[in-house]
C-alpha positions as CSV (number, residue, x, y, z in Angstrom):
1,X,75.1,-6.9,19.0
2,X,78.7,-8.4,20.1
3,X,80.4,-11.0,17.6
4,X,79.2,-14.0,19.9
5,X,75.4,-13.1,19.5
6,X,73.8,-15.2,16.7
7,X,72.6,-12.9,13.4
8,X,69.0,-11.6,13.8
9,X,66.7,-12.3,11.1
10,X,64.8,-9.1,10.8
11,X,61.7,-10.4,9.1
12,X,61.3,-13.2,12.2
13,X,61.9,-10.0,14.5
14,X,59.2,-8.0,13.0
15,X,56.9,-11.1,12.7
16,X,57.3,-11.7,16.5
17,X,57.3,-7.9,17.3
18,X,53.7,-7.5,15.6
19,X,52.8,-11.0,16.3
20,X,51.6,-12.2,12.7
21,X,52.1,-15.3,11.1
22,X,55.2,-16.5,9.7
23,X,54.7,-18.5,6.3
24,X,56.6,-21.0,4.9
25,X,56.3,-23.6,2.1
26,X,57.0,-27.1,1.9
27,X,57.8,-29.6,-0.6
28,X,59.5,-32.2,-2.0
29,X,61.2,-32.8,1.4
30,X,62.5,-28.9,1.9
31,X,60.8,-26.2,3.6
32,X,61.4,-22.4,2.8
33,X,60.6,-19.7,4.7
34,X,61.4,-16.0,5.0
35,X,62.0,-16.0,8.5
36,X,65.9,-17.6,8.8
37,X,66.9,-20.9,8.8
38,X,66.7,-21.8,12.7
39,X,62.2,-21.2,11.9
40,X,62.4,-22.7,8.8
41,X,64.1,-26.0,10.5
42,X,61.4,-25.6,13.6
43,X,58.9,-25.5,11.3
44,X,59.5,-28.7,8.9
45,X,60.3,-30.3,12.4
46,X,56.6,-29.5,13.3
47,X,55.1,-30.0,9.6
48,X,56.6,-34.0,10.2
49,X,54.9,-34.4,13.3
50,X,51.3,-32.7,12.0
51,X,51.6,-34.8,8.8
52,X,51.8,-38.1,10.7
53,X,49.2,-37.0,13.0
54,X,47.0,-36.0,10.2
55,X,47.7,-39.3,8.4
56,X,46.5,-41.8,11.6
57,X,43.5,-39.2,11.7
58,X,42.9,-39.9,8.3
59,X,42.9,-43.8,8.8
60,X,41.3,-43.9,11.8
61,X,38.1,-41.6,10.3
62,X,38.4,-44.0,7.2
63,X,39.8,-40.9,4.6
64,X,42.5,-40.9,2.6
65,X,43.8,-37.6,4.0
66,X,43.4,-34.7,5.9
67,X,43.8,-31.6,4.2
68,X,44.8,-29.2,7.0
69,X,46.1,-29.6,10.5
70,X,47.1,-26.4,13.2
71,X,48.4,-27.0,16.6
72,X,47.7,-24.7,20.1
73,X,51.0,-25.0,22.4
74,X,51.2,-22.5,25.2
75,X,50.8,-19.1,23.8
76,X,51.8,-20.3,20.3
77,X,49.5,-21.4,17.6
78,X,51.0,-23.6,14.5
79,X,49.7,-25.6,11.1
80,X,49.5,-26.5,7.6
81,X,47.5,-26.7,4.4
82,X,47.6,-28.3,1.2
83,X,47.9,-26.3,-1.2
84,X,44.9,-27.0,-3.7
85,X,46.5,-25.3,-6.8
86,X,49.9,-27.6,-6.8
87,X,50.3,-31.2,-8.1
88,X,47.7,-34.0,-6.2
89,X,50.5,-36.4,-6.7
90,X,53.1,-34.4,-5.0
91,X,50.9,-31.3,-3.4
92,X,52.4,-28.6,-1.9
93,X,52.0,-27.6,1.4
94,X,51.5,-24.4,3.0
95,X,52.1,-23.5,6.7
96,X,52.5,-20.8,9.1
97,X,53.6,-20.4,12.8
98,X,52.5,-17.5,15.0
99,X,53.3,-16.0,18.9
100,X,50.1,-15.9,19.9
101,X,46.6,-18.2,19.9
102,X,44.7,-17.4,17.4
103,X,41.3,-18.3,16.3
104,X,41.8,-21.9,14.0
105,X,39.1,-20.1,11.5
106,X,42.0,-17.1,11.1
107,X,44.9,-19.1,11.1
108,X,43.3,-21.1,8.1
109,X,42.0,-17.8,5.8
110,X,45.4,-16.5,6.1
111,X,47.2,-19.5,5.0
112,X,44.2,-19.6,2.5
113,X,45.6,-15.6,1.6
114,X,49.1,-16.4,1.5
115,X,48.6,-19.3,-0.9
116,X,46.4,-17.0,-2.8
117,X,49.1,-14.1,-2.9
C-alpha cells in the first residue's frame, strides 16, 4: 500500500473476501458499524431511504409501520430490522449489507442472530 491509497478496513476486507454480512446498528440518528466509516456512512445512507420506503408502505397498507425492509441491487443484497428488545418509542434498528444475493428468509435470521448475540 503507497501513502496515497486510502486505509483498508480489515474487517470490511474479510467481510467482502468471505462474502458475509456486514452488521451495523442504528439509532438516535448515528449508525455504527465495524466495518469503517466509508460502510457505516453507505449504510445509514441506505437505512434513510428503506425507512421512508417502509413508512409510505406502511400508509398505503393502512399499518403504522413496517418492521423490516431488505433491498436486491445487482449482486448486492441490503436491509434492516427493528430491533424488538430496544425502546418502542425510540426502537433500535438493526441492519446488515452483504456482496452477494442472498435468500430474504437468510438475510432476516441473521440479523435476527446478530441482534440476538
Amino acid at each position: 500500500m503507497d501513502a496515497s491509497s486510502p486505509p483498508v478496513n480489515e474487517a470490511l476486507a474479510e467481510a467482502l473476501r468471505v462474502r458475509q454480512p456486514r452488521f451495523f446498528r442504528a439509532s438516535r440518528g448515528s449508525a455504527k458499524g465495524r466495518t469503517g466509516p466509508e460502510d457505516t456512512s453507505r449504510f445509514a445512507d441506505n437505512l434513510m431511504i428503506l425507512q421512508e420506503c417502509a413508512l409510505l408502505v406502511g400508509e398505503k397498507l393502512e399499518m403504522s409501520s413496517v418492521a423490516h425492509a431488505v433491498y436486491y441491487e445487482g449482486e448486492e443484497t441490503g436491509g434492516f430490522s427493528f430491533d424488538p428488545s430496544s425502546d418502542p418509542q425510540n426502537p433500535d434498528v438493526v441492519g446488515a449489507i452483504v456482496n452477494r444475493r442472498m435468500p430474504m428468509r437468510e438475510f432476516l435470521q441473521s440479523m435476527r442472530e446478530f441482534i440476538n448475540s
